[in-house]
MARGUDREN-842467 format. One line per field, with one value per residue (C-alpha): residue number from 1; x, y, z; residue in one letter; chain. Coordinates in steps of 0.2 Angstrom, whole numbers, plus 5000, padded with zeros to 4 digits. Example, Ala and Ser with C-alpha at 12.3 -4.5 7.8 and 13.67 -1.06 7.14 Angstrom:
% MARGUDREN-842467
resi = 1/2
east = 5062/5068
north = 4978/4995
up = 5039/5036
resn = A/S
chain = A/A
END
This chain:
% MARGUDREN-842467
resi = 1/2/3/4/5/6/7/8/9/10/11/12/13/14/15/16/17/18/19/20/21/22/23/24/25/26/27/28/29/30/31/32/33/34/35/36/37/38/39/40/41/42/43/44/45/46/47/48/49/50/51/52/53/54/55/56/57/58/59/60/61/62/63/64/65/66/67/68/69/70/71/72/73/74/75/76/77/78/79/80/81/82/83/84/85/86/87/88/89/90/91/92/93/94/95/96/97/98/99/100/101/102/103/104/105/106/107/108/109/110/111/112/113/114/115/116/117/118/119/120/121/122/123/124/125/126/127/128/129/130/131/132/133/134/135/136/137/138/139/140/141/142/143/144/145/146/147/148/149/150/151/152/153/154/155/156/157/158/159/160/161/162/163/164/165/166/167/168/169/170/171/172/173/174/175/176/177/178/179/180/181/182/183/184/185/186/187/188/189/190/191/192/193/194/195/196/197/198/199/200/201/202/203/204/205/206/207/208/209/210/211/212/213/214/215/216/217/218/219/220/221/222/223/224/225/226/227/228/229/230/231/232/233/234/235/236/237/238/239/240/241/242/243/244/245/246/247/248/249/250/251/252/253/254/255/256/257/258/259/260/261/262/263/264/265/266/267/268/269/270/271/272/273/274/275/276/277/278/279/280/281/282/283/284/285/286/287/288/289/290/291/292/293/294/295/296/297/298/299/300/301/302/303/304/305/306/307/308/309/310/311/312/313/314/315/316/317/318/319/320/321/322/323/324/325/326/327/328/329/330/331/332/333/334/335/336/337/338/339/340/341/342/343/344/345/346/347/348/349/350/351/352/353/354/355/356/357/358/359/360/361/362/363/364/365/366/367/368/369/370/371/372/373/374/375/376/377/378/379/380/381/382/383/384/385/386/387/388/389/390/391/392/393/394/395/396/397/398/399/400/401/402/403/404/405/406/407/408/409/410/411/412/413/414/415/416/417/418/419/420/421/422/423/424/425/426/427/428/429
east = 5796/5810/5823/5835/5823/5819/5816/5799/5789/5771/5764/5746/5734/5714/5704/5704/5701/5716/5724/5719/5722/5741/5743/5738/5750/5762/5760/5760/5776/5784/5779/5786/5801/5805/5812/5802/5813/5817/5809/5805/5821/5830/5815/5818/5798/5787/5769/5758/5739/5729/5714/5702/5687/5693/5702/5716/5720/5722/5735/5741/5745/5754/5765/5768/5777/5786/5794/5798/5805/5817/5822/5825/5824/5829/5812/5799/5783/5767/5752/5738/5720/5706/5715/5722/5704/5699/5714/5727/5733/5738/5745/5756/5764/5773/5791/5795/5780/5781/5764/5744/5735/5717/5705/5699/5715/5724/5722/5735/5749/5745/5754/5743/5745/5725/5717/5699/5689/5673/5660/5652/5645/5650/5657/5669/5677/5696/5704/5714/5714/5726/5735/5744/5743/5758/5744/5740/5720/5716/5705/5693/5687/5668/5663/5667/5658/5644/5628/5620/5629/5627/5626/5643/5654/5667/5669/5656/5665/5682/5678/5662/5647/5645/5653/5651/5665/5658/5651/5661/5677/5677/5672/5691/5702/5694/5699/5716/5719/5711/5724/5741/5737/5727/5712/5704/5695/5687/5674/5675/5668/5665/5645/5643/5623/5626/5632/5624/5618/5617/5615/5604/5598/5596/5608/5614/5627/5618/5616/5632/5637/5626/5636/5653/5643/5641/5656/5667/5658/5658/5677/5681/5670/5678/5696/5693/5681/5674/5672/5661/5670/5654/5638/5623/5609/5596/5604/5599/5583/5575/5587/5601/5596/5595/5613/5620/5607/5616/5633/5648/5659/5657/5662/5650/5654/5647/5651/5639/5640/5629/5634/5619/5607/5595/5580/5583/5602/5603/5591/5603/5615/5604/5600/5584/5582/5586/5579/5590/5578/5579/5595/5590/5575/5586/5600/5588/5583/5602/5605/5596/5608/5622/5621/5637/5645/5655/5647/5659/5653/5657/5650/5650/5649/5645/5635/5628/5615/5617/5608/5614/5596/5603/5620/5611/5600/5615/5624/5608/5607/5626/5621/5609/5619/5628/5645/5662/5671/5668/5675/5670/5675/5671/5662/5674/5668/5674/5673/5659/5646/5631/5635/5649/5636/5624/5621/5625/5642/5648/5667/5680/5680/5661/5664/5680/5671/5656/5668/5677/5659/5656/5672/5672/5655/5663/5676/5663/5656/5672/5678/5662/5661/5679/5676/5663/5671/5685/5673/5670/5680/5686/5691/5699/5715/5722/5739/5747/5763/5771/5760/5744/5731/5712/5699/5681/5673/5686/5693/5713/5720/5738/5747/5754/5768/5771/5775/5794/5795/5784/5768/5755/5742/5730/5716/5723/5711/5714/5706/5704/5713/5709/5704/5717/5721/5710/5713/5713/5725/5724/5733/5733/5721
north = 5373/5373/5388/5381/5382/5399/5402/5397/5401/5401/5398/5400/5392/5397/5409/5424/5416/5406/5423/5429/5415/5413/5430/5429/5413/5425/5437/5427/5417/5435/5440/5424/5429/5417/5425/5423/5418/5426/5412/5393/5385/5394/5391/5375/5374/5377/5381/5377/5382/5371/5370/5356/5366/5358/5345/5356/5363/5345/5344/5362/5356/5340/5349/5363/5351/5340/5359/5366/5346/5348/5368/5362/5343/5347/5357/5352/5354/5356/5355/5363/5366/5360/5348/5341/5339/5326/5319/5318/5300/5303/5321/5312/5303/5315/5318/5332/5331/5329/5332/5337/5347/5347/5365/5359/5363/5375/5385/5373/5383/5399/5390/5399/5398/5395/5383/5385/5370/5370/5359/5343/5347/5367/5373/5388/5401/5395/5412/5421/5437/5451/5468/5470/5462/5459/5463/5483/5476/5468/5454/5454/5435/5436/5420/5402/5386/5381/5373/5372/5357/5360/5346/5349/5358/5349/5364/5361/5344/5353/5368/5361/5370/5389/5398/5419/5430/5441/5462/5467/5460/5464/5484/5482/5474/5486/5497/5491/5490/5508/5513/5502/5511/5502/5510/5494/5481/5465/5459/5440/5423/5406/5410/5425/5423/5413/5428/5427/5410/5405/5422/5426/5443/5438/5450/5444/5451/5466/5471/5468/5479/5494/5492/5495/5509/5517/5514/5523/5530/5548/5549/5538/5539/5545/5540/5522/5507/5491/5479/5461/5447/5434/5437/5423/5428/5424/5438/5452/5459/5475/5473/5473/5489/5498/5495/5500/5515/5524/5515/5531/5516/5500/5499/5498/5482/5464/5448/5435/5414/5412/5395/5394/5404/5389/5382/5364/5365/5375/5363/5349/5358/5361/5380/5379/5394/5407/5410/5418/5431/5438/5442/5454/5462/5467/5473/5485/5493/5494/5503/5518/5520/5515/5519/5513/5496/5481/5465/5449/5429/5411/5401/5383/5374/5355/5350/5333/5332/5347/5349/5359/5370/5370/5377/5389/5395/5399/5406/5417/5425/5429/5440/5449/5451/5468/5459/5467/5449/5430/5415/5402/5384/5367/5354/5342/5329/5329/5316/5314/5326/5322/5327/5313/5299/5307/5301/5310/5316/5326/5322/5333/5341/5345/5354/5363/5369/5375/5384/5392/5399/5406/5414/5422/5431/5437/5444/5453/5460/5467/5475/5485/5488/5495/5505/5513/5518/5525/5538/5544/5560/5552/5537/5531/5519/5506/5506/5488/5494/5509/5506/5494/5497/5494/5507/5503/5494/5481/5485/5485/5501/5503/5523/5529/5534/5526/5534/5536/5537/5525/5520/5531/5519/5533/5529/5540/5550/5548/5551/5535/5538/5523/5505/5492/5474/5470/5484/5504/5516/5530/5544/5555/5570
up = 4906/4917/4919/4909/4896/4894/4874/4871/4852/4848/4832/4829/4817/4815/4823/4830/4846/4844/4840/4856/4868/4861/4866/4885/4884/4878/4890/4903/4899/4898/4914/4922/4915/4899/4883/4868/4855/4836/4828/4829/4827/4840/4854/4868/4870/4854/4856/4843/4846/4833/4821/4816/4808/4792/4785/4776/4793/4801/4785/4788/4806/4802/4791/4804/4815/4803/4797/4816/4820/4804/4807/4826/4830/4847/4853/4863/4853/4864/4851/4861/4855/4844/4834/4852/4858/4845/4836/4852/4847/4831/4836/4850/4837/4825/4826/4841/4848/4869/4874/4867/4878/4872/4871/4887/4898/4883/4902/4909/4899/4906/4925/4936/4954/4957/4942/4939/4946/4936/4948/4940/4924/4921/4910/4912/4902/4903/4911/4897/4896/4889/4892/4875/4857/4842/4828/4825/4828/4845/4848/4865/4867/4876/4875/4870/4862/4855/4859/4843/4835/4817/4808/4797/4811/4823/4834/4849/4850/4850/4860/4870/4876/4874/4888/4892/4898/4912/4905/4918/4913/4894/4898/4909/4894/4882/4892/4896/4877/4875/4887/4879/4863/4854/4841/4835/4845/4838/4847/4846/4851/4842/4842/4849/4847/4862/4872/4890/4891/4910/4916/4928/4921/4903/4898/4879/4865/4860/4879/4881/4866/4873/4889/4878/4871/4887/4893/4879/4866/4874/4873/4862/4848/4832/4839/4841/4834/4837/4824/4828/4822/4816/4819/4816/4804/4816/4826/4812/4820/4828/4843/4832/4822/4837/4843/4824/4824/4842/4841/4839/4840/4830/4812/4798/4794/4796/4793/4792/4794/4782/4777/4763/4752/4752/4764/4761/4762/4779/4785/4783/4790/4806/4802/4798/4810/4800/4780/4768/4761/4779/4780/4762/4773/4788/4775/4767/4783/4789/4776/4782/4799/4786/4768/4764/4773/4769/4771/4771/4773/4778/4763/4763/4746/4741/4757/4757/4744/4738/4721/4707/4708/4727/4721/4710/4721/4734/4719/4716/4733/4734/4718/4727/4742/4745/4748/4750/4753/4757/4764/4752/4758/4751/4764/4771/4781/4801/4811/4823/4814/4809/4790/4790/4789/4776/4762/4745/4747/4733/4725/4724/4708/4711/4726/4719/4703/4715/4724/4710/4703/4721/4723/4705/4710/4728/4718/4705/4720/4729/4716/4713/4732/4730/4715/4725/4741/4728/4724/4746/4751/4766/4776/4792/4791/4804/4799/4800/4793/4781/4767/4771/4782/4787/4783/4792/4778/4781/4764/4763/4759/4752/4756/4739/4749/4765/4782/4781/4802/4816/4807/4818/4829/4827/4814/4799/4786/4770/4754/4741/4726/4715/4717/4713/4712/4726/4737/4738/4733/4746/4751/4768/4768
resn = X/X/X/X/X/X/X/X/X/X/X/X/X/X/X/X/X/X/X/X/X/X/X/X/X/X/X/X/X/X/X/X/X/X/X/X/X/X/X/X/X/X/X/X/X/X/X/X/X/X/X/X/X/X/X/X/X/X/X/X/X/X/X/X/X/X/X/X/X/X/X/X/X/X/X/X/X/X/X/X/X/X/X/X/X/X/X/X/X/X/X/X/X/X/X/X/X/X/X/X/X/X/X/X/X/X/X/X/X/X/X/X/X/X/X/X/X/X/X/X/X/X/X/X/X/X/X/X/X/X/X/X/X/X/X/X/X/X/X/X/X/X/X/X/X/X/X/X/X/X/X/X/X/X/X/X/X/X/X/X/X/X/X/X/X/X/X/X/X/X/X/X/X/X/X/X/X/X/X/X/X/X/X/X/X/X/X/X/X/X/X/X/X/X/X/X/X/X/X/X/X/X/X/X/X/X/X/X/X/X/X/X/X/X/X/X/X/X/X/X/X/X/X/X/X/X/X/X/X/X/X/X/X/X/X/X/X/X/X/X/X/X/X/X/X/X/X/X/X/X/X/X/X/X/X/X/X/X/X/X/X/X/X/X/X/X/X/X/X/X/X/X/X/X/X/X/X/X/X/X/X/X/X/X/X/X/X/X/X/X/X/X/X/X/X/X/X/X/X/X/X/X/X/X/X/X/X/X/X/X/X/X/X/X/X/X/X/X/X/X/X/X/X/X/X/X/X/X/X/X/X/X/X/X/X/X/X/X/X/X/X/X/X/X/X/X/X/X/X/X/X/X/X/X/X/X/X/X/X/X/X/X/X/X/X/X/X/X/X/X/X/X/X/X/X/X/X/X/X/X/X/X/X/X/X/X/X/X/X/X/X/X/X/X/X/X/X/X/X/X/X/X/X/X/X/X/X/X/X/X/X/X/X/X/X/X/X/X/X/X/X/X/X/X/X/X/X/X/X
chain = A/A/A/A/A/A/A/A/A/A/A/A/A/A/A/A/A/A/A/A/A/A/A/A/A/A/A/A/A/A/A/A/A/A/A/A/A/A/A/A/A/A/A/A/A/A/A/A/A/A/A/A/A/A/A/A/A/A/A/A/A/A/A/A/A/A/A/A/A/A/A/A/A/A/A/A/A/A/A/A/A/A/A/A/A/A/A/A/A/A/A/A/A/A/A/A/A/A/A/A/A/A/A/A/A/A/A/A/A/A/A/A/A/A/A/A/A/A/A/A/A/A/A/A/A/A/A/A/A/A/A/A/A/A/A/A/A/A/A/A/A/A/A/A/A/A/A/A/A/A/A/A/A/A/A/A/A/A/A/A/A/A/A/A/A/A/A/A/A/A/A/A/A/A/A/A/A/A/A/A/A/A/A/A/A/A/A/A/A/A/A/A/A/A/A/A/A/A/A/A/A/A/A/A/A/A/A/A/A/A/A/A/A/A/A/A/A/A/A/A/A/A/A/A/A/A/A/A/A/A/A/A/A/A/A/A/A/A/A/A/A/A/A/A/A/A/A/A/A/A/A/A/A/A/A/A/A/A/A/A/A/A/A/A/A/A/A/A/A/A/A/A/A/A/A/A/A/A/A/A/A/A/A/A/A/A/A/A/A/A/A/A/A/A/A/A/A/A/A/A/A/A/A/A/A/A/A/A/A/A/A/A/A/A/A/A/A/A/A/A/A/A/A/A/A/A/A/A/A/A/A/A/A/A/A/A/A/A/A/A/A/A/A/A/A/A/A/A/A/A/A/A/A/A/A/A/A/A/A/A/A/A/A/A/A/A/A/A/A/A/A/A/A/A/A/A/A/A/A/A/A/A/A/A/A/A/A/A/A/A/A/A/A/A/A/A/A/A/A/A/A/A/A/A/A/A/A/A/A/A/A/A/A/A/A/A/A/A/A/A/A/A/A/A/A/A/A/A/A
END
């Protein structure tokens, strides 16, 4: 971007960590002294950090830049990210696009004056990083990639190997975050059960979580929380427990990638590592640190193969899971997985229909786990604006009269009033 070209736009699609790496673009563009614009039409260089984990967000990209190229036919579109990685041909082609900048060297945009030279065959974790956030809820990135290949997933090719962010350096954004205001953190990573891989000291997530712990929970327990983004199942052990048992800080929430409730299917899917009936152990003994938390999950729906007593016996165990919420998303095939050669690929129908069974349980489940929180004397808001907010279940809350000044950043007690549409009715204590 020349300084003629000052307006810049960044649109974001996907993840958290997507979230969180446009913003240290963001920043940085800021700080070297180009103006972000009011929206996309009016920008000279348009930013748009992409998604390939499924097919529909390959569609949803593709109809991202035909919109921006109508609304401003002039702009330079940069389409940086996963989708770059692996579909850069066909991205190059569409109308406004000037260049693709793959996951691999999304660092490039940040212009730094010294770029990382990773030696022959390491991987490193690209140097974004952030002071400030446009979201109420800040995202801290502590690690990067994956190494476990699923059989079904695109994003080790996209993203590449797992990479972790040094403890040092998560504990000093925390901290500049803690200090710009900010009263929620999530702690984030594309597998973050593959925190600390390559270091020296064995140090993994949960160490790293004690070392948050110690770090801030004397002054800011009570006033400020953490919340993990995704944890793996084979993560949900003793050491896990622990952590929840002394923690002043993180949420009493989880979400789970849970993928399947069957053996057979999660061994197609290269997750044979983990059994479902597991998880129901360790949420049984979690429930005596915390006797009331939300639970949310990634559910994937019509794998190769997958049986209709396999479908049941997925449905079977969402029943018996505790669940506030889930992600249910019918299998698409990407290319290069293994699940893309498989034999027994189910059609469309089957896999919506599946899906639609899934979801109508999830929503059976939320609204019981909202009509019980309903009944609490107290909870603690993360205001996003006026009316809605987070409380620590992860449960929206709506304020029956919104603030009528600046919405606090403080988490705000309030007292549920009644469950409702999906969310919670709430007013302040």
């Amino acid at each position: 971007m020349d300084m003629e070209m000052k307006k810049f736009w960044i649109t974001t699609l996907g993840c958290k960590i997507n979230q969180y790496e446009s913003e240290s673009v963001r920043e940085r563009w800021l700080s070297m002294g180009y103006e972000q614009a009011e929206n996309d039409a009016e920008a000279h260089e348009i930013v748009i950090n992409s998604c390939a984990v499924t097919d529909a967000a390959l569609r949803d990209l593709r109809k991202t830049v035909r919109a921006i190229n109508r609304r401003n036919p002039e702009g330079k579109i940069i389409i940086a990210g996963c989708a770059a990685q692996v579909f850069a041909k066909e991205l190059s082609e569409l109308p406004g696009v000037a260049e693709v900048l793959p996951q691999e060297r999304k660092y490039e945009l940040l212009k730094l004056e010294e770029k990382p030279e990773p030696s022959d065959g390491e991987t490193i974790f690209q140097p974004f990083e952030i002071d400030d956030y446009e979201r109420s809820r800040a995202v801290v990135k502590v690690q990067d990639g994956c190494s476990h290949r699923c059989t079904y997933c695109i994003v080790p090719i996209t993203r590449g190997p797992s990479v972790s962010r040094e403890a040092d350096d998560v504990v000093r954004e925390i901290k500049r975050l803690l200090d710009a205001g900010f009263r929620e953190m999530i702690i984030s990573g594309i597998n973050l059960s593959h925190y600390g891989r390559g270091f020296a000291d064995n140090f993994d997530f949960w160490d790293l979580m004690e070392r948050i712990e110690d770090e801030f929970a004397a002054e800011w327990g009570g006033r400020a929380r953490l919340r993990i983004s995704s944890l793996e199942p084979g993560q949900l052990k003793e050491r896990a427990l622990e952590v929840f048992s002394m923690s002043k800080l993180i949420c009493p929430q989880l979400h789970l990638s849970l993928q399947s409730g069957d053996r057979q299917v999660l061994k197609r899917m290269g997750r044979g590592h983990y059994k479902p009936e597991d998880v129901l152990v360790f949420l049984d003994k979690l429930q005596e640190i915390w006797p009331v938390f939300g639970l949310g999950a990634d559910i994937l729906t019509g794998f190769p193969g997958e049986t209709e007593e396999e479908f049941q016996n997925t449905l079977e165990f969402c029943r018996k899971l505790p669940l506030s919420y889930a992600h249910v998303f019918p299998y698409s095939i990407r290319p290069g997985t293994a699940a893309a050669a498989m034999k027994g690929q189910l059609d469309g129908q089957t896999k919506k229909e599946r899906g639609r069974i899934l979801r109508g349980v999830v929503e059976e489940k939320k609204q019981e786990f909202l009509q019980k929180i309903s009944g609490m004397g107290s909870l603690k808001v993360l205001f996003q604006n006026k009316t809605k907010g987070i409380c620590e279940f992860y449960s929206t809350c709506i304020l029956e009269e919104g603030f009528e000044d600046k919405v606090p950043r403080d988490l705000v007690e309030v007292k549920p009033v009644a469950a409702k549409d999906g969310t919670l009715l709430v007013k302040i204590k």
